[in-house]
N, CA and C atoms as an extended XYZ file, in Angstrom:
321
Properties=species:S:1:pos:R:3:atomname:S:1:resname:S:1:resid:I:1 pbc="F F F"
N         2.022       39.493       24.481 N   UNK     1
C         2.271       40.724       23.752 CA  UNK     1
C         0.986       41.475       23.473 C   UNK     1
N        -0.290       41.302       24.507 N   UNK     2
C        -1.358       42.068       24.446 CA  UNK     2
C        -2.147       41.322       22.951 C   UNK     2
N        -2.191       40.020       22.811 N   UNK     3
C        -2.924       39.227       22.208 CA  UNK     3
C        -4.403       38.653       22.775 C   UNK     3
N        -5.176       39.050       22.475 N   UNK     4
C        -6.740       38.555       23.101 CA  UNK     4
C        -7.586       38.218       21.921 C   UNK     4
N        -8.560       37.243       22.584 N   UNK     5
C        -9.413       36.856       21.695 CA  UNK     5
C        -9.049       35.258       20.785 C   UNK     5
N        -7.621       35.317       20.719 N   UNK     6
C        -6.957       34.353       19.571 CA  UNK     6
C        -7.850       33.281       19.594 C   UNK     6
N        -8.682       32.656       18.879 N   UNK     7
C        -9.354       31.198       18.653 CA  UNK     7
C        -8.769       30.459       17.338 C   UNK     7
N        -8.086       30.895       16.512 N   UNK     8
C        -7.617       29.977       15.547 CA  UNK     8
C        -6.175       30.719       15.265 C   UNK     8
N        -5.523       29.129       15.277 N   UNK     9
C        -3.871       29.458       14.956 CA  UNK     9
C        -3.726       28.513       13.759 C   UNK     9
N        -2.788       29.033       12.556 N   UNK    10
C        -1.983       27.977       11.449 CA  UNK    10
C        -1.055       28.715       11.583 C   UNK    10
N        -0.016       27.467       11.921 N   UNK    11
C         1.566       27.578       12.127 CA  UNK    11
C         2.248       26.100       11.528 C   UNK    11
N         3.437       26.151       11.373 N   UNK    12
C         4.395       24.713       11.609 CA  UNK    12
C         3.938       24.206       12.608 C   UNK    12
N         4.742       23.094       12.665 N   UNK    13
C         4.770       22.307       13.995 CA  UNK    13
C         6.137       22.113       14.319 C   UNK    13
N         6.796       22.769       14.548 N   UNK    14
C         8.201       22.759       14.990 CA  UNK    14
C         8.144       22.137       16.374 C   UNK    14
N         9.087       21.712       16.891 N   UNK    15
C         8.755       21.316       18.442 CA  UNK    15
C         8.733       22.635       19.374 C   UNK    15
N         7.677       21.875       20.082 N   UNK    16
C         7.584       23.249       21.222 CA  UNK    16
C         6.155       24.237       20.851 C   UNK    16
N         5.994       24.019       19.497 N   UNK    17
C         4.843       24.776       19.039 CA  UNK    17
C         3.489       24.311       19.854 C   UNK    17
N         3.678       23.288       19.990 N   UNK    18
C         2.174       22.629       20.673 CA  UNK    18
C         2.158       23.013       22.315 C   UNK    18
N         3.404       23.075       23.134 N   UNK    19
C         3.084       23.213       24.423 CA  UNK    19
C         3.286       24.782       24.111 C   UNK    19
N         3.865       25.533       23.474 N   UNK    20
C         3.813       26.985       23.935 CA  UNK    20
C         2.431       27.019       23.542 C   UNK    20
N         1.409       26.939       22.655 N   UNK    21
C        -0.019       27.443       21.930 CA  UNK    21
C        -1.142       27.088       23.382 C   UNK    21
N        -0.870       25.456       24.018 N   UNK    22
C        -1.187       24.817       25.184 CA  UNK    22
C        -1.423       26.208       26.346 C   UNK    22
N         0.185       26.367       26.422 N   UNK    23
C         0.524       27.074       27.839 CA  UNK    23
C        -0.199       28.954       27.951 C   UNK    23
N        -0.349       29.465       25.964 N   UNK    24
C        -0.255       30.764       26.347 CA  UNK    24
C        -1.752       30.954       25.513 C   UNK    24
N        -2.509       29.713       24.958 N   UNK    25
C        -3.711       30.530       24.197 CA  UNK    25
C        -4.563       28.882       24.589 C   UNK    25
N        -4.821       28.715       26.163 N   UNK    26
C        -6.012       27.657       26.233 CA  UNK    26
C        -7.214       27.012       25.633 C   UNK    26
N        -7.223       26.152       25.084 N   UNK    27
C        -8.605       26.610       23.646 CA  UNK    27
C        -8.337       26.630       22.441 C   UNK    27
N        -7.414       27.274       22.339 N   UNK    28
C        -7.289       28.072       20.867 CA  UNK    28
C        -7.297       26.467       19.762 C   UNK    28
N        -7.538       26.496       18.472 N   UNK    29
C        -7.797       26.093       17.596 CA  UNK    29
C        -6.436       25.843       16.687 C   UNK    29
N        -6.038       25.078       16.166 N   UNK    30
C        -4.837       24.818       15.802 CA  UNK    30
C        -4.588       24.042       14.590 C   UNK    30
N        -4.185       24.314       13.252 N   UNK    31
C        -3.847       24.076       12.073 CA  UNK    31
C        -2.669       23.940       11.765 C   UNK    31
N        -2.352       23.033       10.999 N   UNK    32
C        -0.763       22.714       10.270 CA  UNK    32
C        -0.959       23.598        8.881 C   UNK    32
N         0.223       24.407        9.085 N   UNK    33
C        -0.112       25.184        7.552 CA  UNK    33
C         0.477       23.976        6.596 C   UNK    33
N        -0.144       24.775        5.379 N   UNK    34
C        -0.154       23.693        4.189 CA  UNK    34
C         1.210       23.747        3.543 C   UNK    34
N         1.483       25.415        3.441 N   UNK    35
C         2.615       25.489        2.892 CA  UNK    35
C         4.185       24.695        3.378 C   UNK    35
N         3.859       24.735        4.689 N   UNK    36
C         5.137       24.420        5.741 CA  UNK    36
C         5.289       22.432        5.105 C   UNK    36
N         3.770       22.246        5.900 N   UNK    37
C         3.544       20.810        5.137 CA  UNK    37
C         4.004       20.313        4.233 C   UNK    37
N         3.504       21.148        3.147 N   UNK    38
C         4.205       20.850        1.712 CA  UNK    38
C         6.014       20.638        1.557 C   UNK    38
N         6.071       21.521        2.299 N   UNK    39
C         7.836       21.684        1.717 CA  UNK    39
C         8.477       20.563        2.834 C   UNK    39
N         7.454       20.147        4.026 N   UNK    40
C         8.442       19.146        4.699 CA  UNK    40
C         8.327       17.806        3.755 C   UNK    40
N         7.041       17.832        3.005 N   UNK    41
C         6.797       16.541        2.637 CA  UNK    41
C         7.641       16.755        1.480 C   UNK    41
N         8.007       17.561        0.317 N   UNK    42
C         9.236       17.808       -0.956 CA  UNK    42
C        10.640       17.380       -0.333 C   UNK    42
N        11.110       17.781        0.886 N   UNK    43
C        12.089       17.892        1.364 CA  UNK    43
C        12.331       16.037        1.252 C   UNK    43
N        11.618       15.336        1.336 N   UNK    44
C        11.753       14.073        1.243 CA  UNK    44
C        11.326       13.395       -0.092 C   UNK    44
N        11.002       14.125       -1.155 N   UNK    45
C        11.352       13.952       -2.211 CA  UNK    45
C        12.073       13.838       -3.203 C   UNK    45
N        12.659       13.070       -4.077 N   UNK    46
C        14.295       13.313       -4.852 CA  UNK    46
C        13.519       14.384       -5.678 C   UNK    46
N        14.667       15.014       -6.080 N   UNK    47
C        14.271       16.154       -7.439 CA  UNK    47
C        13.375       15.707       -8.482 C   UNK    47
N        13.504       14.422       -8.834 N   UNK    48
C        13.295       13.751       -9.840 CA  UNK    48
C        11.595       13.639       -9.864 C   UNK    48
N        11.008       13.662       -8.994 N   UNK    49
C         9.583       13.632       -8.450 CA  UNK    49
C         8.966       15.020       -7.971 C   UNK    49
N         9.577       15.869       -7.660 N   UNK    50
C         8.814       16.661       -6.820 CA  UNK    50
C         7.712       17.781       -7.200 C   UNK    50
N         8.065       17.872       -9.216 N   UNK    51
C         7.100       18.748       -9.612 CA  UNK    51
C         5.723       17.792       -9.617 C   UNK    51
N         5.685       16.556       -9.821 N   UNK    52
C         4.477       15.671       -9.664 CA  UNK    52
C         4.025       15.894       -8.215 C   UNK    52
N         4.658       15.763       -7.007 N   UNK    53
C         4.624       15.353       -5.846 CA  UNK    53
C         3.924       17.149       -5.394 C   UNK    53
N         4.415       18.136       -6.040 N   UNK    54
C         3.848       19.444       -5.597 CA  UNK    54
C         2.068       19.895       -6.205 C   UNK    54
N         2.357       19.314       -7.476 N   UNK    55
C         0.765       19.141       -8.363 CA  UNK    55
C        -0.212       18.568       -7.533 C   UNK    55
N         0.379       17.404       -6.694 N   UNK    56
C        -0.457       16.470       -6.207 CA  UNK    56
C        -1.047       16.852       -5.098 C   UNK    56
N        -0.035       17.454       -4.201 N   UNK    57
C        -0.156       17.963       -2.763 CA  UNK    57
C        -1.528       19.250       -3.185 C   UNK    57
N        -1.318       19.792       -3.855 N   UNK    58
C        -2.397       21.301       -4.687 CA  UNK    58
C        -3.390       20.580       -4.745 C   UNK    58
N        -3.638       19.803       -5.586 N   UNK    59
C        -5.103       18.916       -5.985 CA  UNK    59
C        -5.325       18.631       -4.749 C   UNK    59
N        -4.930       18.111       -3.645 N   UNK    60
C        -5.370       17.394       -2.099 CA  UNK    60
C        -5.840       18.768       -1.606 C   UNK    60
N        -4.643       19.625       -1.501 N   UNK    61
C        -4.947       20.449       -0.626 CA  UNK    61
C        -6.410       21.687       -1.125 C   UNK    61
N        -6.356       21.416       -2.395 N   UNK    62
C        -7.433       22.557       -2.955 CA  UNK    62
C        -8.997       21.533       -2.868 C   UNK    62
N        -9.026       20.489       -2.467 N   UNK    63
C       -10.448       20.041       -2.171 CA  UNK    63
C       -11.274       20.572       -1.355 C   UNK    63
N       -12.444       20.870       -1.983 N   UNK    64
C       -13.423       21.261       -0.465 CA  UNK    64
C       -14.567       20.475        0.268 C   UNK    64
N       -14.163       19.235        0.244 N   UNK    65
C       -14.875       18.388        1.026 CA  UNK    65
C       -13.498       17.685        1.673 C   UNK    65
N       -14.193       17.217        3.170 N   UNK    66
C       -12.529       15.958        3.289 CA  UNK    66
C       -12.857       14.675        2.577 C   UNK    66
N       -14.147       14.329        2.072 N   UNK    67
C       -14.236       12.853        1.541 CA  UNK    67
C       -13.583       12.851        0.358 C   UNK    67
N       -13.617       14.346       -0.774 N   UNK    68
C       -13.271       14.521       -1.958 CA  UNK    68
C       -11.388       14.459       -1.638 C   UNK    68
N       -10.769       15.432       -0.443 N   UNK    69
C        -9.242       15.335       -0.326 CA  UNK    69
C        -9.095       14.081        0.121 C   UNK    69
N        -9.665       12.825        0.794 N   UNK    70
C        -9.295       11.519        0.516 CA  UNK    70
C        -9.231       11.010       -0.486 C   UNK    70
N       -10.160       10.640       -1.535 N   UNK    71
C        -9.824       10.365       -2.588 CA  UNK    71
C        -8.746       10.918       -3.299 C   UNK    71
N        -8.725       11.405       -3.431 N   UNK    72
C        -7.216       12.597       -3.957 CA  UNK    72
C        -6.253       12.004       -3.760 C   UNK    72
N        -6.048       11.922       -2.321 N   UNK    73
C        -4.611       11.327       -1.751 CA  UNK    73
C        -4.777        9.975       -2.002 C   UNK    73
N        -5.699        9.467       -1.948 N   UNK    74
C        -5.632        7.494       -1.978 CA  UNK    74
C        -5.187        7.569       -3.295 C   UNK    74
N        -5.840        8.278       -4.516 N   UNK    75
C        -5.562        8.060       -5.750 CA  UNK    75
C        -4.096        8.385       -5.891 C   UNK    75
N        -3.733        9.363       -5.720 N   UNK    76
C        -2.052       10.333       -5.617 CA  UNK    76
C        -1.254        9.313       -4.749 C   UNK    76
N        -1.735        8.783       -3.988 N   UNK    77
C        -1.084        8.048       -3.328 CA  UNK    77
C        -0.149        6.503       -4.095 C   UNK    77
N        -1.425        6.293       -4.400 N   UNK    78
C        -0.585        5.059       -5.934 CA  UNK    78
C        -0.346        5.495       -6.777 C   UNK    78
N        -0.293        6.466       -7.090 N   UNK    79
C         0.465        6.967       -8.339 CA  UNK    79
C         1.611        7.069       -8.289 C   UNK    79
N         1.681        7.303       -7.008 N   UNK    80
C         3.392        7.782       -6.807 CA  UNK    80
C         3.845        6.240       -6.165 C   UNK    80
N         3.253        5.491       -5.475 N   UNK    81
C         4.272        4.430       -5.095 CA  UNK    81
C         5.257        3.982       -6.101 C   UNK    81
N         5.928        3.841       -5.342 N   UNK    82
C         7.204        3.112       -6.429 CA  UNK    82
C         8.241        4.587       -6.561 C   UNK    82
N         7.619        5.958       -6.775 N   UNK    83
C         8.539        6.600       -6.787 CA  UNK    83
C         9.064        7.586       -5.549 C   UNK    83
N         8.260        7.851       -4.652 N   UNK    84
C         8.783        8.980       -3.554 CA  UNK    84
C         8.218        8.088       -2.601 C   UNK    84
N         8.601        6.751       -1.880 N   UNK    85
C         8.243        6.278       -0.814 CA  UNK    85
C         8.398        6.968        0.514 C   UNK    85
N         9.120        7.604        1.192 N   UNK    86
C         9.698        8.164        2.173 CA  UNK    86
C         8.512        9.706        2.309 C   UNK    86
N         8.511       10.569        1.111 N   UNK    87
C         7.337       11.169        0.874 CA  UNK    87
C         5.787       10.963        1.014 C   UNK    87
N         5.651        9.475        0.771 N   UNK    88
C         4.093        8.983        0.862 CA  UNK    88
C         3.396        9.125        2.624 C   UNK    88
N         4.760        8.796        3.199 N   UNK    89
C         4.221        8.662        4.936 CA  UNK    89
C         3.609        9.583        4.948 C   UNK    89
N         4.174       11.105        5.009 N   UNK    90
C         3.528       12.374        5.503 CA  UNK    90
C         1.686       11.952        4.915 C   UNK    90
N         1.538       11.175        3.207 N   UNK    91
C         0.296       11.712        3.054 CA  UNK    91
C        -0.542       10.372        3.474 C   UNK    91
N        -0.025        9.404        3.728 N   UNK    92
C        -0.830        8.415        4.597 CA  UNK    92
C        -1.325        9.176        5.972 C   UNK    92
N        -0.463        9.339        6.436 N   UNK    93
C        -1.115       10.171        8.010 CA  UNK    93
C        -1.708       11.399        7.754 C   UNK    93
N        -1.578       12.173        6.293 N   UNK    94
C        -3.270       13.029        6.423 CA  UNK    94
C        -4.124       12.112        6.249 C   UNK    94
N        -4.171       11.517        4.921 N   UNK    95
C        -5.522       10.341        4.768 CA  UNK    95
C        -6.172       10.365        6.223 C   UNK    95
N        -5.224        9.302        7.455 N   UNK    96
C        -5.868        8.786        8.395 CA  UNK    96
C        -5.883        9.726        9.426 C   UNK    96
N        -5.057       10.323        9.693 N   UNK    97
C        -5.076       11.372       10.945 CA  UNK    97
C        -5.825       12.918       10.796 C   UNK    97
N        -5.671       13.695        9.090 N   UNK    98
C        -5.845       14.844        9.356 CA  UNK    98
C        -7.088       15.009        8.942 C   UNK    98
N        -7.808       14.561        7.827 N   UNK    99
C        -8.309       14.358        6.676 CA  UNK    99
C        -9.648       14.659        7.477 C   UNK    99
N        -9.887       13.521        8.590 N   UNK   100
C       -11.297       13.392        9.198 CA  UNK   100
C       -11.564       14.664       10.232 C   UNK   100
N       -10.436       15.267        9.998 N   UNK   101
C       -10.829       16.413       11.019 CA  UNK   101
C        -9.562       17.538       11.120 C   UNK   101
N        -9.835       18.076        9.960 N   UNK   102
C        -8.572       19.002        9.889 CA  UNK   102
C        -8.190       20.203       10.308 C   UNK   102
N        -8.393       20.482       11.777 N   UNK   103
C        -8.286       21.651       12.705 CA  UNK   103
C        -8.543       20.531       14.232 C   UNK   103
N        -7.741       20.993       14.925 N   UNK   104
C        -7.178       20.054       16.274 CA  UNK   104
C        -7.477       21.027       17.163 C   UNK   104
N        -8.238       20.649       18.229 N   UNK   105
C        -8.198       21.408       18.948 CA  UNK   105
C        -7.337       20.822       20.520 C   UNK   105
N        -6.750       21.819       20.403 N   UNK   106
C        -5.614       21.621       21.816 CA  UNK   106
C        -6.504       21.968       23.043 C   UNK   106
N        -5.856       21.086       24.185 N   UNK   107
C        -6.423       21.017       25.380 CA  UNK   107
C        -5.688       21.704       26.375 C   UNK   107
C-alpha cells in the first residue's frame, strides 16, 4: 500500500502475523504490543485476580532496564502463585524468552 522504509513494527501476534511481516517487510523489527499482551494474559485470569494481575503487568511493563523488568516479574511472579496459575505461563516466557531481548528481529 506504498509503505517504505518500515524498520520497526508492534502488533499482536495473531497467526499469520509473523509470515505476512517475513514475506512483505524483510528486516523489519518486530514487537509484541503490551497492551494486546496484557489482555491475552487477563483473559486467563479469574475476575477475582485480575486488578492485582493488571498492577503487576504495569510495574513489569513500566521498567526501564530488562534486569530491573526481571525482577519485577520473578517477584510478581510469587506473589501470585497459588492464585492465577494458567496466567503465570505468559509471564514465565517473558522472564526467559522476552525479557533478554525485547524486539525480535525477523529473518
Amino acid at each position: 500500500r506504498g509503505l517504505t522504509d518500515v524498520s520497526f513494527i508492534v502488533s499482536d501476534s495473531h497467526k499469520g502475523m509473523g509470515a505476512a511481516l517475513r514475506r512483505s517487510f524483510q528486516g523489519v523489527i518486530w514487537q509484541r504490543c503490551q497492551v494486546h499482551l496484557m489482555r491475552n494474559i487477563l483473559s486467563f485470569t479469574s475476575a477475582r485476580h485480575k486488578q492485582a494481575m493488571a498492577q503487576g503487568l504495569k510495574r513489569i511493563f513500566g521498567s526501564h532496564e530488562a534486569a530491573e523488568a526481571r525482577k519485577k516479574a520473578r517477584e510478581f511472579a510469587r506473589d501470585m502463585e497459588g492464585k492465577a496459575e494458567r496466567a503465570l505461563i505468559p509471564i514465565c516466557i517473558i522472564i526467559d524468552l522476552l525479557l533478554p531481548s525485547p524486539v525480535m528481529q525477523l529473518f
